[in-house]
N, C-alpha and C positions, 0 to 999 in steps of 0.2 A: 472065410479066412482060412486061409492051410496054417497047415500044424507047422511048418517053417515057419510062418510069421507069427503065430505063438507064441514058438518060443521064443523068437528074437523079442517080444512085446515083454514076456514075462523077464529077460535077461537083462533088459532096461529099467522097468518097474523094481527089480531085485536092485538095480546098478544105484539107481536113486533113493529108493528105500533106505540103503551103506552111506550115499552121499548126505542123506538128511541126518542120519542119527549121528556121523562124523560132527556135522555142523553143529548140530543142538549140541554137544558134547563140548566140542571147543565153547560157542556162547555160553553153554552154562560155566565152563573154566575162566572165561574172562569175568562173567556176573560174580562169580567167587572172590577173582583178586580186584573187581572195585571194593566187593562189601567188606574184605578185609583193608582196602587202602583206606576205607572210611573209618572202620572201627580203629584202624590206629592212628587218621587224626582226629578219633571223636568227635565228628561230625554225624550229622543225621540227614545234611542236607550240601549237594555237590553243586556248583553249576560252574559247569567245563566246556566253554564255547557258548552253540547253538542249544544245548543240554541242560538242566535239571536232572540229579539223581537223588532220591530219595529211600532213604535205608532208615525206618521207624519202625517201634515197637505197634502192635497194629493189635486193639483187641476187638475179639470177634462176640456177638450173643448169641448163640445158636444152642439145640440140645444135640450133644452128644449120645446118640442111641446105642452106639456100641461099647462105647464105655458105661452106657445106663445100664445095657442089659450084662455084661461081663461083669461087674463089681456089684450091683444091687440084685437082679434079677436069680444071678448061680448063687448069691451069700445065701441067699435063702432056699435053695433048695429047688430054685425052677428052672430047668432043662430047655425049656423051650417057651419062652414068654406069651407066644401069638398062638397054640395050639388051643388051651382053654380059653374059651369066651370071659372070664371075672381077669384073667389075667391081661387078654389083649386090651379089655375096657381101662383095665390100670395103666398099662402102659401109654391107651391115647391121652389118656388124662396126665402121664405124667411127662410125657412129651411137651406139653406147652412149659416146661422146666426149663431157664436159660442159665446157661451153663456159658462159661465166661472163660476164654484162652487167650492166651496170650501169644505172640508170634512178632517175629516182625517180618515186613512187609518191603519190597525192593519195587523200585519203578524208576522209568527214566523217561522221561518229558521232553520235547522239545519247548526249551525259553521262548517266553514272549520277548521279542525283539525289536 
């Protein structure tokens, strides 16, 4: 490959790169004024045509490690949880810890028709 077609490759590659992050920026602006047109008609559940949209409170069970180790792990005094062996054993042990978030959750469905 010459260095002319290079660049030409890498100046398309760049060209697309702008065109995608344009797009996901407009969809994320559009996903915003659905979930705002739903929250103000308090709905949680759309269906617009061919569509389903769904905007719920979604809670998740998972351990949060980095909020384990920044709020319990520093309160006490430890810098670095994984470097001592009694510490790392603690932490796998307390990893099986589920820890409970809250969020809500957007999707859009094609209807069954």
């Amino acid at each position: 490959m010459s260095k002319n077609e290079m660049i030409t490759m890498i100046e398309t590659m760049n060209n697309y790169d702008d065109l995608a992050s344009k797009a996901k920026a407009k969809a994320d602006a559009i996903r915003e004024a659905i979930k705002e047109e739903m929250v103000r008609q308090n709905t949680e559940e759309l269906v617009a045509g061919a569509y389903i949209v769904r905007f719920t409170n979604v809670i998740s069970n998972r351990f949060d490690s980095t909020t384990f180790k920044r709020q319990i792990l520093l309160d006490v005094g430890w810098t670095n949880a994984l470097q001592d062996r009694s510490r790392k054993i603690l932490f796998d042990v307390l990893r099986n810890i589920l820890i409970v978030s809250n969020g809500r959750g957007f999707i859009v469905s094609a209807a069954d028709l």
